[in-house]
BAFI-3210 file (N, C-alpha, C; in Angstrom, 3 decimals, decimal comma, padded with zeros to 6 digits):
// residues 182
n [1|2|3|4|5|6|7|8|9|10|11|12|13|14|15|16|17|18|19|20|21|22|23|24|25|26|27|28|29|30|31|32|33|34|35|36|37|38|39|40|41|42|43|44|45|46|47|48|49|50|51|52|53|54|55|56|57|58|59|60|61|62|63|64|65|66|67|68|69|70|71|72|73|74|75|76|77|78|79|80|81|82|83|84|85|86|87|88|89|90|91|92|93|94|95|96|97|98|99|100|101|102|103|104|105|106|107|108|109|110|111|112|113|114|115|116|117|118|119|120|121|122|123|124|125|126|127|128|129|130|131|132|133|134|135|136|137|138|139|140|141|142|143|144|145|146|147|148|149|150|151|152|153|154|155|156|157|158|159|160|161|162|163|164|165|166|167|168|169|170|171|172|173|174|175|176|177|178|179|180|181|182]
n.u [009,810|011,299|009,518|008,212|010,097|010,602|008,520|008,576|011,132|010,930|008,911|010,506|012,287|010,353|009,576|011,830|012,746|010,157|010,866|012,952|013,230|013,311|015,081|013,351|013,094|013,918|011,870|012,269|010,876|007,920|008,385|007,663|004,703|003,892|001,153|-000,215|-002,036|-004,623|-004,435|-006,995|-008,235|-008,401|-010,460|-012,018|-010,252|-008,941|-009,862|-009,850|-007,725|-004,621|-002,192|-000,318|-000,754|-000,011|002,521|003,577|003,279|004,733|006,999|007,920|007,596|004,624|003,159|001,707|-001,393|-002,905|-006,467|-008,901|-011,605|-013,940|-016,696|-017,392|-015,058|-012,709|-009,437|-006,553|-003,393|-000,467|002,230|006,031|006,102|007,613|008,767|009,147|008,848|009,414|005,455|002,533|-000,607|-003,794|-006,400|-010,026|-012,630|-016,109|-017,465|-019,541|-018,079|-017,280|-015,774|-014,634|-013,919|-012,405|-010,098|-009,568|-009,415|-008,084|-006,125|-002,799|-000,428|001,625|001,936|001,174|-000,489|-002,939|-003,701|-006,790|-007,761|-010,313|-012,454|-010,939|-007,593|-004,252|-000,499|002,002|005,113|006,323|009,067|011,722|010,808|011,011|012,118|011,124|011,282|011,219|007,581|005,494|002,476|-000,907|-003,385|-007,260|-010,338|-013,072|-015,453|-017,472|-018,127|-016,171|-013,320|-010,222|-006,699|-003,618|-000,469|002,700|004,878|008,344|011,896|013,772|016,413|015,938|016,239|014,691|014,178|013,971|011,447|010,187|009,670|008,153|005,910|004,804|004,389|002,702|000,178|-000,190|-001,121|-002,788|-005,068|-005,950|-007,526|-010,963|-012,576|-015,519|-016,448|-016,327]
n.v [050,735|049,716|049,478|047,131|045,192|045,330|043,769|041,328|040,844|040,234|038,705|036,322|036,150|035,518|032,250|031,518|030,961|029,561|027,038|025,379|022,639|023,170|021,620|019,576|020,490|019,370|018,199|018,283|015,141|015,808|016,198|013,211|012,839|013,125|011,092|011,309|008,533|007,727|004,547|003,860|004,157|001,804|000,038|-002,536|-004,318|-002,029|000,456|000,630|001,548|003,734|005,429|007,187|006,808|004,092|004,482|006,109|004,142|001,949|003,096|002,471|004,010|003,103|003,030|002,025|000,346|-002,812|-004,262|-007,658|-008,749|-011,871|-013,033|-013,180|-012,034|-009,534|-008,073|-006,462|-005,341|-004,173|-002,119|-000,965|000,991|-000,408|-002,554|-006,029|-006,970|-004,903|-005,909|-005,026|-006,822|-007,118|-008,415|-009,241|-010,943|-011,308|-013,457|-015,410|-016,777|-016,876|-015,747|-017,798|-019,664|-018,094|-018,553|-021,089|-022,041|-020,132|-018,242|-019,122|-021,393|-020,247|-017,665|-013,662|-012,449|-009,340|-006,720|-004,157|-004,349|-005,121|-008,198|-010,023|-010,689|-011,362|-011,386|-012,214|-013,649|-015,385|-017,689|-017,139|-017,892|-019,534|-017,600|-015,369|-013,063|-012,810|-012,889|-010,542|-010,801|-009,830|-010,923|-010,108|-010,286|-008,724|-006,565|-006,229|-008,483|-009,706|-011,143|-010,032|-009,922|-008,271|-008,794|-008,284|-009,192|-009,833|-008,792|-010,986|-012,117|-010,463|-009,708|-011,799|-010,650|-008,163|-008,195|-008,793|-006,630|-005,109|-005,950|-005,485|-002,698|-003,153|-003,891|-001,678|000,197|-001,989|-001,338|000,847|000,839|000,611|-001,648|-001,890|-000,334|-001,767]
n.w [-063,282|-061,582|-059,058|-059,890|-059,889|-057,033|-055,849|-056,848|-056,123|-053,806|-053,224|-053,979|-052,333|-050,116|-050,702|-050,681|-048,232|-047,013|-048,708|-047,160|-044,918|-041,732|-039,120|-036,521|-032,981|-030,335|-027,780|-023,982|-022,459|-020,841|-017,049|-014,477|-013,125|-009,437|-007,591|-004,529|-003,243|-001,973|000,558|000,544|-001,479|-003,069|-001,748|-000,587|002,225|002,062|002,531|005,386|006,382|006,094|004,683|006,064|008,322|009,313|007,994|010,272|012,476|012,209|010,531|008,428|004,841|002,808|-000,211|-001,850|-002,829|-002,784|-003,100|-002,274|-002,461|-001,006|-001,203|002,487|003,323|003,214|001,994|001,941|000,657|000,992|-000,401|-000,553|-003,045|-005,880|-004,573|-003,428|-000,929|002,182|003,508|004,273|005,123|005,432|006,845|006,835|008,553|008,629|011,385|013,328|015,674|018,705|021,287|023,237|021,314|019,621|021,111|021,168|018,704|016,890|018,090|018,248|019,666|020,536|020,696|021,933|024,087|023,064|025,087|025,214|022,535|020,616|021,244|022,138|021,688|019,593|019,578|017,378|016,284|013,500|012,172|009,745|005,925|002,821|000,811|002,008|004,748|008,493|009,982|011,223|013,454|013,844|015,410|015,743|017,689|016,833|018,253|016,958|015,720|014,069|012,398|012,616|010,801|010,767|009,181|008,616|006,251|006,034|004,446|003,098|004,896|006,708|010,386|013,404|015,819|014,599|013,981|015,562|017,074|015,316|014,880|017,712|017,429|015,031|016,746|018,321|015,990|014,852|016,767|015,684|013,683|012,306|012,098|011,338|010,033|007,324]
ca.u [010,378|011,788|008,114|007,945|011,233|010,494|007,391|008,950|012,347|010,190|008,228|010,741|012,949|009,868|009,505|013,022|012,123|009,822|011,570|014,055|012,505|014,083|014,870|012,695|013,583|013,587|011,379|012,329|009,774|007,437|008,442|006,183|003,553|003,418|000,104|-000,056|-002,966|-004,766|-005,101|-008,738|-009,264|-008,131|-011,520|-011,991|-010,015|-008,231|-010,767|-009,875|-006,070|-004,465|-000,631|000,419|-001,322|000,733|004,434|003,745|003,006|005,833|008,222|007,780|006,367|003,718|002,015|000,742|-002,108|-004,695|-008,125|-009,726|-012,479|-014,215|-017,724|-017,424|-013,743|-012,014|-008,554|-005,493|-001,970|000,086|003,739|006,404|006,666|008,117|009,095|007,914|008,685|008,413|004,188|001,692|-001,616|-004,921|-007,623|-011,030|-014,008|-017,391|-017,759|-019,899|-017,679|-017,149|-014,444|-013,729|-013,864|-011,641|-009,057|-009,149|-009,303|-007,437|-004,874|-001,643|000,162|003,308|001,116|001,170|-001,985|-002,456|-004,993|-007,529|-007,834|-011,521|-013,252|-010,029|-006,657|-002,961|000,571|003,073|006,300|007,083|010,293|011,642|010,270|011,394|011,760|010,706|012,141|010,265|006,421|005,194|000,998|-001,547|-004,634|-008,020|-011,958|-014,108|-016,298|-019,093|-018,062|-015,341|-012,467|-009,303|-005,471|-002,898|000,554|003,937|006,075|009,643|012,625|014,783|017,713|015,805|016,282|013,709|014,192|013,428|010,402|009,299|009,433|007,227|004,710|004,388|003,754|001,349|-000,870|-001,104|-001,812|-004,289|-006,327|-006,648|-008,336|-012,083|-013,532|-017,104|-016,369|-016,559]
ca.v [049,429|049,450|049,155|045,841|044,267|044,950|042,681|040,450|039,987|040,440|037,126|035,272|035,883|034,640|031,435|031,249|030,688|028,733|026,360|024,843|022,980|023,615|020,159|019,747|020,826|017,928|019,051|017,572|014,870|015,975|015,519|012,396|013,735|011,689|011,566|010,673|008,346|007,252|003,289|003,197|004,373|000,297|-000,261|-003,889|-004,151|-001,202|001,500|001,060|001,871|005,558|005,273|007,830|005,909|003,264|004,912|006,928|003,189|000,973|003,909|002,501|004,551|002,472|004,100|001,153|-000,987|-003,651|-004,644|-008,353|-009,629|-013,230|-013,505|-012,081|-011,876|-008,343|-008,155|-005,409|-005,518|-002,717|-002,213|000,527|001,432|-001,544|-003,273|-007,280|-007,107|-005,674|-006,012|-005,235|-007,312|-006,508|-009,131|-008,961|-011,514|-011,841|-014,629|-015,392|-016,998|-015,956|-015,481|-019,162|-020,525|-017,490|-018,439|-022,412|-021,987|-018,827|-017,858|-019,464|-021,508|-019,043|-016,382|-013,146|-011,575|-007,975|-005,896|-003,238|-004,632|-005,999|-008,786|-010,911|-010,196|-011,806|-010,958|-012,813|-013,897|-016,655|-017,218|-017,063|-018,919|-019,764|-016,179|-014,112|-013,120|-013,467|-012,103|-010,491|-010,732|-009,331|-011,089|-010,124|-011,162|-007,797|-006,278|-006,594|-010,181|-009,539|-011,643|-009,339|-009,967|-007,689|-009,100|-008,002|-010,061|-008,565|-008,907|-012,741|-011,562|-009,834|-010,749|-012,353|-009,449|-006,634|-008,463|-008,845|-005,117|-004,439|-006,643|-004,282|-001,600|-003,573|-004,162|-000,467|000,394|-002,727|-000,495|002,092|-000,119|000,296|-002,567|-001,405|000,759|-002,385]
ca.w [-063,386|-059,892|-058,450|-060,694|-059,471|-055,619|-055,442|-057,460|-055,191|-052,073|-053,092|-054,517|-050,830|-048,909|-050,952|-050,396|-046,764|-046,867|-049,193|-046,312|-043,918|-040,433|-038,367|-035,728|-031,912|-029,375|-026,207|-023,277|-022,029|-018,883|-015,544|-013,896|-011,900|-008,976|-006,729|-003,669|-003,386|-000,625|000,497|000,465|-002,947|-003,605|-001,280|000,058|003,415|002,101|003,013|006,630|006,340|005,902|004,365|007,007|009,599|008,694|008,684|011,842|013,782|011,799|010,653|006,693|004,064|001,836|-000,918|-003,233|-002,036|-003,944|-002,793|-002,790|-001,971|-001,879|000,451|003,871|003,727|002,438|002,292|001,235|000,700|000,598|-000,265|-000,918|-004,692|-006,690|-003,702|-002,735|000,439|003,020|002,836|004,780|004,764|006,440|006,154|007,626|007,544|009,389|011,832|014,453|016,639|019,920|022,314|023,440|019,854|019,309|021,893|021,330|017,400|016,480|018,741|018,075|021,028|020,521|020,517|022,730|024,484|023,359|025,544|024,612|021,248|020,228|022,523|022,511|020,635|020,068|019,060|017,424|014,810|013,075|011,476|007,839|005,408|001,760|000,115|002,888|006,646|009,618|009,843|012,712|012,865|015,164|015,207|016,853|016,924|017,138|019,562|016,158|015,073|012,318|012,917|011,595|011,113|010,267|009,079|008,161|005,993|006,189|003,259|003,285|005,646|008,371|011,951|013,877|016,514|014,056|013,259|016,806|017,336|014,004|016,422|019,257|016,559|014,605|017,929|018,171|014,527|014,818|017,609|014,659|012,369|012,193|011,149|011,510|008,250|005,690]
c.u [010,758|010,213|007,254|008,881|010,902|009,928|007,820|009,937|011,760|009,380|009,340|011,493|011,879|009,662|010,573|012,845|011,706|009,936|012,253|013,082|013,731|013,687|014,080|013,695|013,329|013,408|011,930|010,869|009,453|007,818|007,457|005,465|003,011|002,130|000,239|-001,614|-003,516|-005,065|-006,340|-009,431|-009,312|-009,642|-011,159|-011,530|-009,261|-008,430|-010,721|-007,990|-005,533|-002,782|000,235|000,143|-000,163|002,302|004,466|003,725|004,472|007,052|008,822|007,160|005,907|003,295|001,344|000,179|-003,034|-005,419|-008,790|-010,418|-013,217|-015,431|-017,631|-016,152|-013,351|-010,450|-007,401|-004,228|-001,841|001,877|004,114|006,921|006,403|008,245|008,096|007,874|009,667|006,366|003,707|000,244|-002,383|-006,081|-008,840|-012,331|-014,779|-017,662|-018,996|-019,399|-017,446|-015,810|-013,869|-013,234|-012,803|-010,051|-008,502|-008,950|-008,702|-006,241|-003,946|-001,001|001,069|002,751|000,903|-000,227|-001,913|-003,793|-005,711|-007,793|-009,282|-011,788|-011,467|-008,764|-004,917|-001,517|001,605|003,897|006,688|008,188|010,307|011,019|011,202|010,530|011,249|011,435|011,026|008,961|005,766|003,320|000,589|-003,074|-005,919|-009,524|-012,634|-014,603|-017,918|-018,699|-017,244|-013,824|-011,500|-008,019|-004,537|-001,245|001,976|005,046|007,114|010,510|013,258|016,047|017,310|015,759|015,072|013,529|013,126|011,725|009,101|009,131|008,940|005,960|004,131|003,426|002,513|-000,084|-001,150|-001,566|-003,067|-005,626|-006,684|-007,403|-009,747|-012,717|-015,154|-017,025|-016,582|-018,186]
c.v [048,914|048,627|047,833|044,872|044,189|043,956|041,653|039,759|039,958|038,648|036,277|034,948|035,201|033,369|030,753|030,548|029,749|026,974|024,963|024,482|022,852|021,840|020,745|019,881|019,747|018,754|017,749|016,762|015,594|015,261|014,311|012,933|012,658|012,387|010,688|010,079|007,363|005,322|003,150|003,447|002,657|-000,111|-001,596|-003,370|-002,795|000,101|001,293|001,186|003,065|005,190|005,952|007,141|005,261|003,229|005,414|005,569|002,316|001,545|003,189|003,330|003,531|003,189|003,123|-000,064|-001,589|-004,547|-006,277|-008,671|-010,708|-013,214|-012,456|-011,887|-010,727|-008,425|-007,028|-005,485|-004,465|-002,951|-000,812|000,514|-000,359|-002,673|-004,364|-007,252|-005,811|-005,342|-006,164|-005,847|-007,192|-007,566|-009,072|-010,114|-011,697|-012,698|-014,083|-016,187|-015,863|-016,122|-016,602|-019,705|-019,542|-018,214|-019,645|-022,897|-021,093|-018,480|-018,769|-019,867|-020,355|-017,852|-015,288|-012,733|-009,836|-007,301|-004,643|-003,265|-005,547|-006,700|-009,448|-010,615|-010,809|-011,495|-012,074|-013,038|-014,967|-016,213|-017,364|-018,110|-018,986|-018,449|-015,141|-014,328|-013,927|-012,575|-011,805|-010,189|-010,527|-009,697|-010,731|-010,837|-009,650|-007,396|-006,324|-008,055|-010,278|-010,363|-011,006|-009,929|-009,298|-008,414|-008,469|-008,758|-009,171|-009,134|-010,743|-011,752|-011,079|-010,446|-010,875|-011,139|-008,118|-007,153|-008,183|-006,843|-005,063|-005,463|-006,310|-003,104|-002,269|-003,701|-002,396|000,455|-000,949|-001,976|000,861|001,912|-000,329|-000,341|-002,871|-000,954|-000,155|-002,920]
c.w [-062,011|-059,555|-059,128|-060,184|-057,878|-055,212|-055,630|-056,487|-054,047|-052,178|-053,238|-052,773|-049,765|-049,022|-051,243|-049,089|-046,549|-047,425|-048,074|-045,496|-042,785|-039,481|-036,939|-033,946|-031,129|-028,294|-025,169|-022,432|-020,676|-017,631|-015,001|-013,217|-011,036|-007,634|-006,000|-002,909|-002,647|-000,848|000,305|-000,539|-003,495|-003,421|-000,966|001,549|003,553|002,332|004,611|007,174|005,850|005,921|005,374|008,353|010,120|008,813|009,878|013,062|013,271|010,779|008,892|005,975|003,090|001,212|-002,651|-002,437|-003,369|-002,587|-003,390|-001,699|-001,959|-000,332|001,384|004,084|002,985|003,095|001,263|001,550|000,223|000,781|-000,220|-002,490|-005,574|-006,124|-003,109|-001,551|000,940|002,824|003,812|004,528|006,096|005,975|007,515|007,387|009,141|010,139|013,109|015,890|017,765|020,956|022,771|022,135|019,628|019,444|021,707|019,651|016,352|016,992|018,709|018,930|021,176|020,896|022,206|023,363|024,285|024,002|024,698|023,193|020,729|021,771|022,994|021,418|021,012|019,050|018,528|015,932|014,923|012,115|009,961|007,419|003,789|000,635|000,491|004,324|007,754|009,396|011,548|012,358|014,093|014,398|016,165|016,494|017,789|017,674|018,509|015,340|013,789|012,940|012,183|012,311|010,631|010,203|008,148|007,865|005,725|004,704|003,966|003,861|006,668|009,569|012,542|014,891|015,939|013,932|014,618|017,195|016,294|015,195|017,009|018,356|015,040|015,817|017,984|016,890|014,504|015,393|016,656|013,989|012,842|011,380|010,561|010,294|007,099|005,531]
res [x|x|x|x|x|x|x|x|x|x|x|x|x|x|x|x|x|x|x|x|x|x|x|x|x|x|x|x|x|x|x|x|x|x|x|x|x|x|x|x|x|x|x|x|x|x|x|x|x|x|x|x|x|x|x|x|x|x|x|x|x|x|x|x|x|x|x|x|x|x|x|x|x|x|x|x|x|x|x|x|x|x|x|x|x|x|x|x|x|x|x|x|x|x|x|x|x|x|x|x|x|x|x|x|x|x|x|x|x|x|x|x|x|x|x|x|x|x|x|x|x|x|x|x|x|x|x|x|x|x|x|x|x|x|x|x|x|x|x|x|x|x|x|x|x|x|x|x|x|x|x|x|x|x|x|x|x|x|x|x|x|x|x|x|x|x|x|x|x|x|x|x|x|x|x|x|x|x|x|x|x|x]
***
């Protein structure tokens, strides 16, 4: 009789068991997994720009750029994170002008002279504007006929000063920029 009752209480205790269900455990979500992902995967003007490049000349880190293009013109903006400003922009387009047309149609009265930079090349900042600081821009015209400008609009509050020193250090991050590459 025993050897009739064991089986018996042995099942009924496991369908005891399984009876109840058990509340579920809350996992904690996954960590983000953040990658660190180069400007030139954007492509356009943004395949001739390197994010470390970038902080090592103007002492920002960037790590989000976009890519357009329209014709012979390519162009990339790059920020940090979330952040509108401050913003670097890199635009590039094809001309065949040449070095006077450069100088009498391009260069900016205000405008500095920066050496060793393409055929002809110039420095300079204008002041705030409505919703941004001052911008400091470094324009040049190519040694293969690409007329490029790199600019840095800063936050609404920055001094015209700070801007002019991002300037200096755009002219030598400009001489990094191979424009031959688009």
């Amino acid at each position: 009789m025993r050897s009739r009752i064991l089986p018996v209480v042995a099942a009924a205790l496991l369908t005891a068991g399984c009876s109840t269900e058990r509340e579920p455990v809350e996992v904690p979500p996954p960590a983000p997994i953040a990658l660190d992902v180069a400007a030139a995967s954007s492509g356009g003007a943004c395949r001739l720009l390197d994010f470390a490049v970038i902080e090592q000349h103007v002492k920002v880190r960037l790590d989000v750029a976009a890519a357009s293009e329209r014709g012979d013109t390519h162009t990339c903006v790059t920020r940090a994170g979330e952040a509108t400003l401050p913003e670097l922009t890199l635009t590039v387009t094809e001309t065949s002008m040449d070095k006077a047309t450069f100088a009498a149609d391009v260069v900016p009265d205000s405008a500095g002279k920066v050496s060793g930079l393409g055929q002809q090349a110039y420095r300079r900042t204008t002041g705030a504007a409505d919703g941004h600081g001052p911008v400091a821009e470094v324009g040049w015209l190519s040694t293969e006929g690409r007329l490029a400008v790199l600019s840095w609009t800063t936050a609404k509050g920055t001094a015209k000063s700070a801007a002019e020193k991002v300037a200096v250090q755009l002219a030598a991050l400009a001489k990094k920029v191979n424009t031959r590459a688009l």
